[in-house]
N, CA, C and O atoms as a Tinker XYZ file with bonds, in Angstrom:
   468  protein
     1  N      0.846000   -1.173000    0.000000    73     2
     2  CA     0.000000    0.000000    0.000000    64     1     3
     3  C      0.893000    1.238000    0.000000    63     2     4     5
     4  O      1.940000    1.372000    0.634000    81     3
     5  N      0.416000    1.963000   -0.668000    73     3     6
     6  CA     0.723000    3.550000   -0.881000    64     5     7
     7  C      0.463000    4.374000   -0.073000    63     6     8     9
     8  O     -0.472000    4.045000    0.657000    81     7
     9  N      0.978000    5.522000    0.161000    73     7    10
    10  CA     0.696000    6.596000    0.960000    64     9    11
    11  C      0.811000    7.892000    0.538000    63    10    12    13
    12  O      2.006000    8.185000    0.509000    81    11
    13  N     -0.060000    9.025000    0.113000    73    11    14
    14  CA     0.035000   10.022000   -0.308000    64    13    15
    15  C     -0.176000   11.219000    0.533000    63    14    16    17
    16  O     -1.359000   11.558000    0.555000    81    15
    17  N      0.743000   12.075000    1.341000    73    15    18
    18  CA     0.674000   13.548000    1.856000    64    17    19
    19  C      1.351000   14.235000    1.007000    63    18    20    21
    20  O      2.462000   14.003000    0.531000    81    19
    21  N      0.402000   15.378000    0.776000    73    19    22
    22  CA     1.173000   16.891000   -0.170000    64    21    23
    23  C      1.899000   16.006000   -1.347000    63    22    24    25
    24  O      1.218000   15.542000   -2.261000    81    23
    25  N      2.968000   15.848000   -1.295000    73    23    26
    26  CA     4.116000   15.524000   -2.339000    64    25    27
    27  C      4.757000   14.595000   -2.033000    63    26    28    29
    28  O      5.701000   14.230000   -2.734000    81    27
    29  N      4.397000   13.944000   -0.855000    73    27    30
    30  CA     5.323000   13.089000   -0.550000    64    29    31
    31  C      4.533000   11.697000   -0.530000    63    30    32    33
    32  O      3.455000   11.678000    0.064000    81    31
    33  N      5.057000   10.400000   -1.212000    73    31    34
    34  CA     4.916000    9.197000   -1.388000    64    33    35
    35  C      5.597000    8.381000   -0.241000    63    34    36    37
    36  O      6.767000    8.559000    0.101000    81    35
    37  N      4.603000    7.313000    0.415000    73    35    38
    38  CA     5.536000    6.699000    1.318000    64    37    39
    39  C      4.768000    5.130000    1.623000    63    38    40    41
    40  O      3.571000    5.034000    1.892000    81    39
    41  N      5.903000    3.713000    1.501000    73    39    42
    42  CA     5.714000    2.735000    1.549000    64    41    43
    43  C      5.202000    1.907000    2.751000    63    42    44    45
    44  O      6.132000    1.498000    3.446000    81    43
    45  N      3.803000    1.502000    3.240000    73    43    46
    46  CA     3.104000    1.517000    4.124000    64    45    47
    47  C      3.412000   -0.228000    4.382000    63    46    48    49
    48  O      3.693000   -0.909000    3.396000    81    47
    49  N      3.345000   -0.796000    5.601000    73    47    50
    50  CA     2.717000   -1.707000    6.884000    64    49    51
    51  C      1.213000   -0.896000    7.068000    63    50    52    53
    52  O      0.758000    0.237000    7.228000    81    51
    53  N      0.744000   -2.460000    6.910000    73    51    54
    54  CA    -0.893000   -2.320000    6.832000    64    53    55
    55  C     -1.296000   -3.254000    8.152000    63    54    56    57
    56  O     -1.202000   -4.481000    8.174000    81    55
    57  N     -1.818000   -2.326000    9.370000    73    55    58
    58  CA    -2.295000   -3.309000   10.633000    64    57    59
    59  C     -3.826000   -2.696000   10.503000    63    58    60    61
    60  O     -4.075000   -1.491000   10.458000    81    59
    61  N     -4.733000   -3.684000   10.455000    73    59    62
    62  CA    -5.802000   -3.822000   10.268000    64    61    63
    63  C     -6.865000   -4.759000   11.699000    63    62    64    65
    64  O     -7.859000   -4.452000   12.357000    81    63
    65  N     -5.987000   -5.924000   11.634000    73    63    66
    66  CA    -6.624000   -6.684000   12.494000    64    65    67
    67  C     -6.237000   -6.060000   14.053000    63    66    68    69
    68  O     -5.413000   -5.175000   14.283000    81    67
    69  N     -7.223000   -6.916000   15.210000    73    67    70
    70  CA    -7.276000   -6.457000   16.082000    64    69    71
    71  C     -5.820000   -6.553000   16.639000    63    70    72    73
    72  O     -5.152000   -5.558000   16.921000    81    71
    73  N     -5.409000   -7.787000   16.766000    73    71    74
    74  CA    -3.788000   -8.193000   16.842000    64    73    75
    75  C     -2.431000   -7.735000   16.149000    63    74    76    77
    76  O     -1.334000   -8.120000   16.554000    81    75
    77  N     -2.603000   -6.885000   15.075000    73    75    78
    78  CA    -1.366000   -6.399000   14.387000    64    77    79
    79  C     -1.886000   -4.758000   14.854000    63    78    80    81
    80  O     -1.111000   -3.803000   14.905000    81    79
    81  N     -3.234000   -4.698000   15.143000    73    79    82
    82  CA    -2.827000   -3.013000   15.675000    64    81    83
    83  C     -2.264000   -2.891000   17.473000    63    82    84    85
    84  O     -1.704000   -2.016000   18.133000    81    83
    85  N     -2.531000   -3.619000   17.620000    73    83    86
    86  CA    -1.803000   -4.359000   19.460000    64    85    87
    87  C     -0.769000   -4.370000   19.180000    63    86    88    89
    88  O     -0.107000   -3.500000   19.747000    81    87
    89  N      0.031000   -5.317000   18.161000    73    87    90
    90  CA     1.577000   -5.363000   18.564000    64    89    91
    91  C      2.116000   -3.781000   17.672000    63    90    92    93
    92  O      2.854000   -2.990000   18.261000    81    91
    93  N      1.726000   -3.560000   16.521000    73    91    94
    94  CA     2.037000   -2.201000   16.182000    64    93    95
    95  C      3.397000   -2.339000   15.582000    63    94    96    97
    96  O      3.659000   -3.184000   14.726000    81    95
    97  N      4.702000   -1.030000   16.315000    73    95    98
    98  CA     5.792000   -0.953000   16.043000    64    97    99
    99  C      6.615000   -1.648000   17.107000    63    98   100   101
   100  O      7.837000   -1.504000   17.091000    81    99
   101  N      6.007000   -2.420000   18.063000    73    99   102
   102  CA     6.840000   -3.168000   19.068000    64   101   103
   103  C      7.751000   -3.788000   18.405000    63   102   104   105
   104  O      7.497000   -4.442000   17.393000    81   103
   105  N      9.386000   -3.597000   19.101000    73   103   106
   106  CA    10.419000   -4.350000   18.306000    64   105   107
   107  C     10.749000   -4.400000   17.092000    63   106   108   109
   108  O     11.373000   -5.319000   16.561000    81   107
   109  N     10.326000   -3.355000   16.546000    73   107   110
   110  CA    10.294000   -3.360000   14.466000    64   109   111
   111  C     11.013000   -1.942000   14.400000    63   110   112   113
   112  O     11.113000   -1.134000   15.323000    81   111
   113  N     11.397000   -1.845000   13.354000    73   111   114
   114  CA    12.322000   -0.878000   12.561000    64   113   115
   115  C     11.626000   -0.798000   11.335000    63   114   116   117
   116  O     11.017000   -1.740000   10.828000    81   115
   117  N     11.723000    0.339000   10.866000    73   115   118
   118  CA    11.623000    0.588000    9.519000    64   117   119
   119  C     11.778000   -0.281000    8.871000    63   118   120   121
   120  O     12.183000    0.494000    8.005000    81   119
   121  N     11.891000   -1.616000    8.207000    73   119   122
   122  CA    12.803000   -2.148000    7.695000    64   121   123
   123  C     11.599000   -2.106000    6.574000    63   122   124   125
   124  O     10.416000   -2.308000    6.847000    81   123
   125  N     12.217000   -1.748000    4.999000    73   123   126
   126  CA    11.429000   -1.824000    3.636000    64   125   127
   127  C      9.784000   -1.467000    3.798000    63   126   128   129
   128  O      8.852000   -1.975000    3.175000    81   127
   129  N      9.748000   -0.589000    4.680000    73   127   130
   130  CA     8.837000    0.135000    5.022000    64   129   131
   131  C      8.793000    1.758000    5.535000    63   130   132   133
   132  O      9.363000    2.101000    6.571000    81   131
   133  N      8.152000    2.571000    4.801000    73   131   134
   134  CA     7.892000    3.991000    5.716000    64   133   135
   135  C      7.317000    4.597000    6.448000    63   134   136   137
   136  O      7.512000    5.590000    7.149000    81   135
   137  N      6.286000    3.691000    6.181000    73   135   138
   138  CA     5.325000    4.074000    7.005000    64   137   139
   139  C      4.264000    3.422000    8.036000    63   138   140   141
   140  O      3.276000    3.479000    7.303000    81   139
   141  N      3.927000    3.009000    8.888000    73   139   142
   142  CA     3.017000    2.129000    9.256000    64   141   143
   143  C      1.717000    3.092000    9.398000    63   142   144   145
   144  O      1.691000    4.214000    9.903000    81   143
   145  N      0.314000    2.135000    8.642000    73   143   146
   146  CA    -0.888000    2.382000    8.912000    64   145   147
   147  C     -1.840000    1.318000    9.450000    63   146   148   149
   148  O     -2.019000    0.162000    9.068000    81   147
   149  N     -2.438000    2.059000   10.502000    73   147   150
   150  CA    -3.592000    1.425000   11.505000    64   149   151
   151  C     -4.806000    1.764000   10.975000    63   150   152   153
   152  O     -5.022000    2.963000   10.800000    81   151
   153  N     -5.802000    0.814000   10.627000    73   151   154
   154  CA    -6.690000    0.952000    9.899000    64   153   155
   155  C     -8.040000    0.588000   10.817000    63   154   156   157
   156  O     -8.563000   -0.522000   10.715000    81   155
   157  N     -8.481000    1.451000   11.581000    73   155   158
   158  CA    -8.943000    1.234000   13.146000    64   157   159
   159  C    -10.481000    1.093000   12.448000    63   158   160   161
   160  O    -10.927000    1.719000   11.486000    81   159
   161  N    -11.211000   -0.075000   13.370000    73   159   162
   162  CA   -12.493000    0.082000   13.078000    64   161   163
   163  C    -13.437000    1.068000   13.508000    63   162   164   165
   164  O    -14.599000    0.892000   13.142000    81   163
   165  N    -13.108000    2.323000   14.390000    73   163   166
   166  CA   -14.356000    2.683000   14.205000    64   165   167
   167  C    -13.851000    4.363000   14.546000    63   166   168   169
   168  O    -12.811000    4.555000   15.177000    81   167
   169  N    -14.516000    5.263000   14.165000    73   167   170
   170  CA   -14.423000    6.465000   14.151000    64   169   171
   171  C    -13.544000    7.316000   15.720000    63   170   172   173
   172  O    -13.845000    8.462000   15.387000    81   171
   173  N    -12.946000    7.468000   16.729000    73   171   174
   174  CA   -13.179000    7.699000   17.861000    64   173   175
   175  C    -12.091000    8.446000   18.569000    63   174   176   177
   176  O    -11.230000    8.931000   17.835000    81   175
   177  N    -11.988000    8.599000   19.656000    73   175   178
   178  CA   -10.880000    9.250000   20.284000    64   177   179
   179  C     -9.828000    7.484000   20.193000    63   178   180   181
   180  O    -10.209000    6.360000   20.520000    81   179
   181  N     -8.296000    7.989000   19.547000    73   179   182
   182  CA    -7.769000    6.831000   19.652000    64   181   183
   183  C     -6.023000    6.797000   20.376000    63   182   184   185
   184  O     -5.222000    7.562000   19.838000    81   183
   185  N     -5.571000    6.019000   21.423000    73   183   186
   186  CA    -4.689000    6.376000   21.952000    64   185   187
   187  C     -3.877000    5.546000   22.256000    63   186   188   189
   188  O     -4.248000    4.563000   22.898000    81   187
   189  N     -2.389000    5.724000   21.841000    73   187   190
   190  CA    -1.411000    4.511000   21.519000    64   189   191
   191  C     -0.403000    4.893000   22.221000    63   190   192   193
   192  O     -0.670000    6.036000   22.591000    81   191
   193  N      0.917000    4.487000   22.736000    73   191   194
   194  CA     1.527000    4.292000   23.291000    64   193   195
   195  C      2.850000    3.772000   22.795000    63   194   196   197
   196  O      2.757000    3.093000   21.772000    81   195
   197  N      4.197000    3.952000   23.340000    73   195   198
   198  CA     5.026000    3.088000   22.811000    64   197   199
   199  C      6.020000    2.153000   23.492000    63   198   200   201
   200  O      7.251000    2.158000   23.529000    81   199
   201  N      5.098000    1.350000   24.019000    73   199   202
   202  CA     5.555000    0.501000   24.796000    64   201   203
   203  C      6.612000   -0.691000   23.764000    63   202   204   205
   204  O      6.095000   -1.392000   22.894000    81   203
   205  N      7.960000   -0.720000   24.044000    73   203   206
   206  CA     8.553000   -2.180000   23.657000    64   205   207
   207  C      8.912000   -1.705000   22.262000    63   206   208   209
   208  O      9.391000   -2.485000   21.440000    81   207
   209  N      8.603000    0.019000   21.900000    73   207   210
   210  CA     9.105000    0.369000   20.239000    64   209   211
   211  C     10.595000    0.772000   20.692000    63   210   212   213
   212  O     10.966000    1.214000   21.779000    81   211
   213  N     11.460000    0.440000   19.345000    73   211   214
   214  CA    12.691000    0.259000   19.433000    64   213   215
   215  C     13.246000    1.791000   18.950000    63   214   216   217
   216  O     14.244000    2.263000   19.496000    81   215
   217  N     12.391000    2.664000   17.689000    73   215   218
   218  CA    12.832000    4.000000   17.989000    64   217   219
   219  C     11.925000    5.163000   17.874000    63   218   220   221
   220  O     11.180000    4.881000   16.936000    81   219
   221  N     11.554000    6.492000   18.411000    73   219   222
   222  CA    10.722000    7.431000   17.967000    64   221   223
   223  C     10.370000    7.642000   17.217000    63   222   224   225
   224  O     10.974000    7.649000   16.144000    81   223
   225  N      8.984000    7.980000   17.421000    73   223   226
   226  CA     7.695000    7.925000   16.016000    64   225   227
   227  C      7.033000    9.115000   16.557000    63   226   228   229
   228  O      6.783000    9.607000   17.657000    81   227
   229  N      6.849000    9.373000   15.280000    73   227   230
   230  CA     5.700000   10.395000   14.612000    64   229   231
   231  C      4.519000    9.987000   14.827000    63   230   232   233
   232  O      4.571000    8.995000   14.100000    81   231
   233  N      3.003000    9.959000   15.456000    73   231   234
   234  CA     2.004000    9.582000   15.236000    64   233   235
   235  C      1.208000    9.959000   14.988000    63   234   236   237
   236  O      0.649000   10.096000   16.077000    81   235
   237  N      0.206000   10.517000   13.865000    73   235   238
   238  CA    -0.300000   10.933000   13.064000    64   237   239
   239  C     -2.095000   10.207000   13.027000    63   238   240   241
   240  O     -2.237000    9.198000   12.337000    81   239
   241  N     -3.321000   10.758000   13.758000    73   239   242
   242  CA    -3.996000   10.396000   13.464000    64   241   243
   243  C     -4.887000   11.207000   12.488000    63   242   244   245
   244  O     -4.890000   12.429000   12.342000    81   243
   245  N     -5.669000   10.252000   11.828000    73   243   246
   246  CA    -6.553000   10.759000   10.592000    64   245   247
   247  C     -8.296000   10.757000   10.951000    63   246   248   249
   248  O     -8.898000   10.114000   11.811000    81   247
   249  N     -8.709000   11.540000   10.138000    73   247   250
   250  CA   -10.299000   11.480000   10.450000    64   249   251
   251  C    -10.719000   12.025000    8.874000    63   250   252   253
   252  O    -10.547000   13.176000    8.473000    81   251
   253  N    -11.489000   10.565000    7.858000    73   251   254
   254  CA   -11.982000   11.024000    6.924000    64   253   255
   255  C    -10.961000   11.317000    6.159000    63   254   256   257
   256  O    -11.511000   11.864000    5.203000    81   255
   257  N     -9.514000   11.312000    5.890000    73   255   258
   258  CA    -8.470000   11.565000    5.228000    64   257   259
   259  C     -7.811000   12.579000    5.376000    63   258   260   261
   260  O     -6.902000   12.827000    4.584000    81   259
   261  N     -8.196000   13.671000    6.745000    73   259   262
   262  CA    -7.396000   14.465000    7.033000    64   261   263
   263  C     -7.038000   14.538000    8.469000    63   262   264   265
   264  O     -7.801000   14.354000    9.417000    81   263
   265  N     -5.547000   14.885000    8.512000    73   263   266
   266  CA    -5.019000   14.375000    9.387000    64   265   267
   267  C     -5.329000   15.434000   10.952000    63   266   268   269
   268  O     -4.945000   16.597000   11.077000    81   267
   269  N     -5.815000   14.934000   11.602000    73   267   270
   270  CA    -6.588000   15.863000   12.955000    64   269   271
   271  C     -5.806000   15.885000   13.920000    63   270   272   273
   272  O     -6.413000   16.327000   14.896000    81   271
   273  N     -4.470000   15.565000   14.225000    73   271   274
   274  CA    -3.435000   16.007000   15.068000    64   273   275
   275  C     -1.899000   14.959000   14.829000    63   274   276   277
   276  O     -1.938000   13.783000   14.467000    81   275
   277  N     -0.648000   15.730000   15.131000    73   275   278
   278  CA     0.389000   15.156000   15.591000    64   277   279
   279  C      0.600000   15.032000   16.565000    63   278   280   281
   280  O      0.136000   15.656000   17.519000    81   279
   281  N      1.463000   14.068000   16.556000    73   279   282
   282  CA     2.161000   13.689000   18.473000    64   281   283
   283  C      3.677000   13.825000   17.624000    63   282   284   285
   284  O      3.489000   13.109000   16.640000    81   283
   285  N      4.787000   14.271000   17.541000    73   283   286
   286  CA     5.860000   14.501000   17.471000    64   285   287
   287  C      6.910000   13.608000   18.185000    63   286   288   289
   288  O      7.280000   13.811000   19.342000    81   287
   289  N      7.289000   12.754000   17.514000    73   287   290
   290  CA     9.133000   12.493000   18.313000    64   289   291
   291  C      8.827000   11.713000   19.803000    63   290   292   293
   292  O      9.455000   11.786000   20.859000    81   291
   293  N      7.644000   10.964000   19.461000    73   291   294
   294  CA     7.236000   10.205000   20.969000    64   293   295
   295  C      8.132000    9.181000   20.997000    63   294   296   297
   296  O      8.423000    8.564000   19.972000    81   295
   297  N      8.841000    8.808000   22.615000    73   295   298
   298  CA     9.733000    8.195000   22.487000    64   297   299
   299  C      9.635000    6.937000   22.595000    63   298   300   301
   300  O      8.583000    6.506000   22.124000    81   299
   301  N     10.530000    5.934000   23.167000    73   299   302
   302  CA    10.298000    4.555000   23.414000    64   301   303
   303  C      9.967000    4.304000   24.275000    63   302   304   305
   304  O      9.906000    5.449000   24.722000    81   303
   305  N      9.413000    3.313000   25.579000    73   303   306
   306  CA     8.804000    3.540000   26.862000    64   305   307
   307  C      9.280000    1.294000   26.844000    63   306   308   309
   308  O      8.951000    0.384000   26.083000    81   307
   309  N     10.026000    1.351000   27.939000    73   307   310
   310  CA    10.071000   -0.037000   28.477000    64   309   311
   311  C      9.372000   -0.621000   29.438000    63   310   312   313
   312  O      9.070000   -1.805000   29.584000    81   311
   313  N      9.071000    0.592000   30.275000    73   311   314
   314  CA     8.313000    0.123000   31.307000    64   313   315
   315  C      6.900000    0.422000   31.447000    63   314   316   317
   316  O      6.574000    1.506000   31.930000    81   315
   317  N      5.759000   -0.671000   30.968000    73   315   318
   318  CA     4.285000   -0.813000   31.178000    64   317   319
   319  C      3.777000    0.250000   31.158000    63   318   320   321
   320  O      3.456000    0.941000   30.192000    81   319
   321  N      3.582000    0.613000   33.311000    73   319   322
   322  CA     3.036000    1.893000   33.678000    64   321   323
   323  C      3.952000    3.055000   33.882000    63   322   324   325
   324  O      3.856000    3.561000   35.000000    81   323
   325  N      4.822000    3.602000   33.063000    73   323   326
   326  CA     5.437000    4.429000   32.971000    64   325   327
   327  C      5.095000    4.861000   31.672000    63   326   328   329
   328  O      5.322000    6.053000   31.464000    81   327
   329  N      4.547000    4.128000   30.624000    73   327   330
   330  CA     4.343000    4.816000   29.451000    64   329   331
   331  C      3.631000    5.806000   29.531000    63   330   332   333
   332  O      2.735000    5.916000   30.368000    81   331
   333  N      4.010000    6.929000   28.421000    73   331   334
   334  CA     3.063000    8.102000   27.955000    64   333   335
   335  C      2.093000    7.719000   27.106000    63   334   336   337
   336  O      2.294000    6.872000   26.235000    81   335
   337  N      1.168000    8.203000   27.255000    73   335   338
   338  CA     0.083000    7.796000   25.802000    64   337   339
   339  C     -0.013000    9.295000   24.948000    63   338   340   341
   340  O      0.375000   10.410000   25.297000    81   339
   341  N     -0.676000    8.857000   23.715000    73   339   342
   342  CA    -0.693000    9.979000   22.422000    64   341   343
   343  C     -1.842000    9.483000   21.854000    63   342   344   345
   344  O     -1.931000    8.342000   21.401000    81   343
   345  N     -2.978000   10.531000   21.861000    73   343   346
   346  CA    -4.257000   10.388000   21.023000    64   345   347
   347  C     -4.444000   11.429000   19.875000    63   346   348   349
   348  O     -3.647000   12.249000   19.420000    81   347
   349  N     -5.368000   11.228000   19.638000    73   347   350
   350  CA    -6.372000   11.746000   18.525000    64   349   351
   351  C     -7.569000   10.860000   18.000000    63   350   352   353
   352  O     -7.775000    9.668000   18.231000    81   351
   353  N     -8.504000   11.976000   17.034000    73   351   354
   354  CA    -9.448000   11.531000   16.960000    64   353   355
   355  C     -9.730000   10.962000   15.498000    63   354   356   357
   356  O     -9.376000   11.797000   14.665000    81   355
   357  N    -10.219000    9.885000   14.959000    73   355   358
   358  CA   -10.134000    9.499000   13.700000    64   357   359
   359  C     -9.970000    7.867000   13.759000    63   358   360   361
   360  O     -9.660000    7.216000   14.756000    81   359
   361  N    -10.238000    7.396000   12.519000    73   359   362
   362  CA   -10.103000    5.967000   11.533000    64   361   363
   363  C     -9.411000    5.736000   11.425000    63   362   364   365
   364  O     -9.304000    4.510000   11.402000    81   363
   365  N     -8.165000    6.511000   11.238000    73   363   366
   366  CA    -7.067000    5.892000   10.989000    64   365   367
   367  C     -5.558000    6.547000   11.495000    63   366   368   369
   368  O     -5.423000    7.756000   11.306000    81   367
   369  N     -4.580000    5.907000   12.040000    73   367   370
   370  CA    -3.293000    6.341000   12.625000    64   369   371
   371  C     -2.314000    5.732000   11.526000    63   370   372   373
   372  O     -2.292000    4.670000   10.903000    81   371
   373  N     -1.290000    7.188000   11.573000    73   371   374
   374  CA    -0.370000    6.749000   10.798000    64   373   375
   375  C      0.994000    6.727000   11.846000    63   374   376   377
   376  O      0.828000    7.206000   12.968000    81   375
   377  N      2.282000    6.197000   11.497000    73   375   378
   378  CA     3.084000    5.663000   12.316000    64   377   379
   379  C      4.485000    5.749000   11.515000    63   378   380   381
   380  O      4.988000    4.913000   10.764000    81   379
   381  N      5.026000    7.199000   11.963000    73   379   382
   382  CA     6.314000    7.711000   10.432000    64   381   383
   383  C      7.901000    7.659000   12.122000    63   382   384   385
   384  O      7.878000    7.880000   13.332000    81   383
   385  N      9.158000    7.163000   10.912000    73   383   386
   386  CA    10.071000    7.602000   12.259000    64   385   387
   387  C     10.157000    8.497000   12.682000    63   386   388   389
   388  O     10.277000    9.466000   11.933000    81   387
   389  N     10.149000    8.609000   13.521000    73   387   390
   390  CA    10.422000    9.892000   14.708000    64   389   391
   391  C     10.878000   11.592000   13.721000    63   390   392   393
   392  O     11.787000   11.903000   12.952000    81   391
   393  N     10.110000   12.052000   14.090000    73   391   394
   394  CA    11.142000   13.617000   12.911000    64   393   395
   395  C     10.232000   13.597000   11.742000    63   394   396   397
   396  O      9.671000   14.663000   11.486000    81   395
   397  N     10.029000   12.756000   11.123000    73   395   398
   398  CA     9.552000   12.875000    9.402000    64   397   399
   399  C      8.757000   13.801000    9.368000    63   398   400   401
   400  O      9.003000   14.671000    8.533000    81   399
   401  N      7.617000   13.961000   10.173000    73   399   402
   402  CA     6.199000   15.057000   10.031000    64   401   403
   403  C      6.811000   16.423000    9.838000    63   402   404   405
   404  O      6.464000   17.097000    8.868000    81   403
   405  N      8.079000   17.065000   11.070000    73   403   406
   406  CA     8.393000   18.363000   10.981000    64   405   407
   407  C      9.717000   18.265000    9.477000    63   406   408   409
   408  O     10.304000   19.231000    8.989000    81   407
   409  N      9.829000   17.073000    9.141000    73   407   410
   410  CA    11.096000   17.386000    8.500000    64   409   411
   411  C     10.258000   17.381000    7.377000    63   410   412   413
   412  O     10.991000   17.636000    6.421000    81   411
   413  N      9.267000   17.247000    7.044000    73   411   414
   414  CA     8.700000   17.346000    5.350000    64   413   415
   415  C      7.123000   17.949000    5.065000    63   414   416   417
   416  O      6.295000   17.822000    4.163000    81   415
   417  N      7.221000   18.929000    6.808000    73   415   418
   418  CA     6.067000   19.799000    6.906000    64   417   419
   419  C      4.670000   18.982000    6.756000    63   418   420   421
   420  O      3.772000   19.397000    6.024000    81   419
   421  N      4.569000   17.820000    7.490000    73   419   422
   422  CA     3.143000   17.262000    7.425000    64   421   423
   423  C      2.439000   17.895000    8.804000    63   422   424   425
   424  O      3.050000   18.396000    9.747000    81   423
   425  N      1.235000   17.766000    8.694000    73   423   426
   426  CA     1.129000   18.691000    9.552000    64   425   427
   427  C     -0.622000   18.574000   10.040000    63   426   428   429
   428  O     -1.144000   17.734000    9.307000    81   427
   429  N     -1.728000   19.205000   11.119000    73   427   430
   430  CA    -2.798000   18.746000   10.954000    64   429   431
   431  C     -3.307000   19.751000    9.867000    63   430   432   433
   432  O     -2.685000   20.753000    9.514000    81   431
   433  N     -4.587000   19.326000    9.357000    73   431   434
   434  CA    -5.401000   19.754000    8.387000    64   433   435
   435  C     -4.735000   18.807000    6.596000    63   434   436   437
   436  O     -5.456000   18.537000    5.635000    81   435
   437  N     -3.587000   18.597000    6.693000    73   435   438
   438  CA    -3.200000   17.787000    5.142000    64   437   439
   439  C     -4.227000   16.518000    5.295000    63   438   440   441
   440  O     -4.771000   15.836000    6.164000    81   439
   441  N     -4.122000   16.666000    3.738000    73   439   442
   442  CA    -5.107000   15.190000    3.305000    64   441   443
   443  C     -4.278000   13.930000    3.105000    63   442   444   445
   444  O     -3.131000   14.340000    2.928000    81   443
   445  N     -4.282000   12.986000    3.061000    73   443   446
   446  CA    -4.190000   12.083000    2.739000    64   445   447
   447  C     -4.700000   11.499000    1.722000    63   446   448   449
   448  O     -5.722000   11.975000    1.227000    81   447
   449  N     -3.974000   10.082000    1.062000    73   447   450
   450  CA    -4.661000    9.021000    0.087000    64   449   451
   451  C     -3.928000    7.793000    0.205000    63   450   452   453
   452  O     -2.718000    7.595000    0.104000    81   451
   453  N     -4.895000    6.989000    0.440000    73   451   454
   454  CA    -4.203000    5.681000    0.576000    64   453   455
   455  C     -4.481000    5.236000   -0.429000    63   454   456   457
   456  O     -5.600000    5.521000   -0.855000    81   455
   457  N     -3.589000    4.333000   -1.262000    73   455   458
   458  CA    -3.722000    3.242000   -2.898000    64   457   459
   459  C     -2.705000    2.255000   -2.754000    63   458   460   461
   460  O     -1.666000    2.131000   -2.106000    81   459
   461  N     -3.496000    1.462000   -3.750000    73   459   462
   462  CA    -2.736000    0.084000   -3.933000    64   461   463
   463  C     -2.126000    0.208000   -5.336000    63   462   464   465
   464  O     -2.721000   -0.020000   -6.389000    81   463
   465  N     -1.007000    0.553000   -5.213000    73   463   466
   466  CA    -0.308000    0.938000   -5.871000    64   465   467
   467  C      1.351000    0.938000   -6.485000    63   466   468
   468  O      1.673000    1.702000   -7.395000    81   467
């Protein structure tokens, strides 16, 4: 899957099911991927965490294809109840390394397009 903000193209991880949006970016790297998308079932306030992720992410949620807030440069969290959480409201979360949003001006209000492509 494809990913389209402003001008910029980016190669997506597709977590859909209830179990690949649970484990998420736990223990994963970029690897031949840019982007991870959560393809959440239902419209709502949605709030993730980065428990057991190996480096800082961007988290980016969407509502309707535009993106309704950043969380910036959230870090890694090892321990359970020590994690921070990061919401927003929307269908869908996107999941860029750490930096990308301010480094290529994504930002809230941009649209999105997802394709298979």
């Amino acid at each position: 899957m494809k990913l389209l903000i402003n001008d910029n193209i980016f190669k997506c991880k597709v977590c859909s099911t209830p179990e690949s949006v649970k484990e998420g970016m736990m223990n994963k790297t970029f690897d031949g991927f840019d982007c991870m998308v959560f393809l959440m079932e239902q419209k709502t306030n949605q709030n993730f965490w980065m428990y057991n992720c190996i480096v800082p992410l961007d988290i980016a949620m969407v509502n309707d294809n535009v993106i309704t807030s950043v969380n910036h440069f959230c870090p890694p969290c090892e321990v359970k109840n020590e994690c921070d959480t990061y919401d927003g409201y929307g269908n869908i979360v996107l999941e860029f390394l750490g930096g990308t949003c301010n480094e290529l001006n994504i930002k809230e209000g941009d649209k999105i397009k997802l394709s298979f492509f």
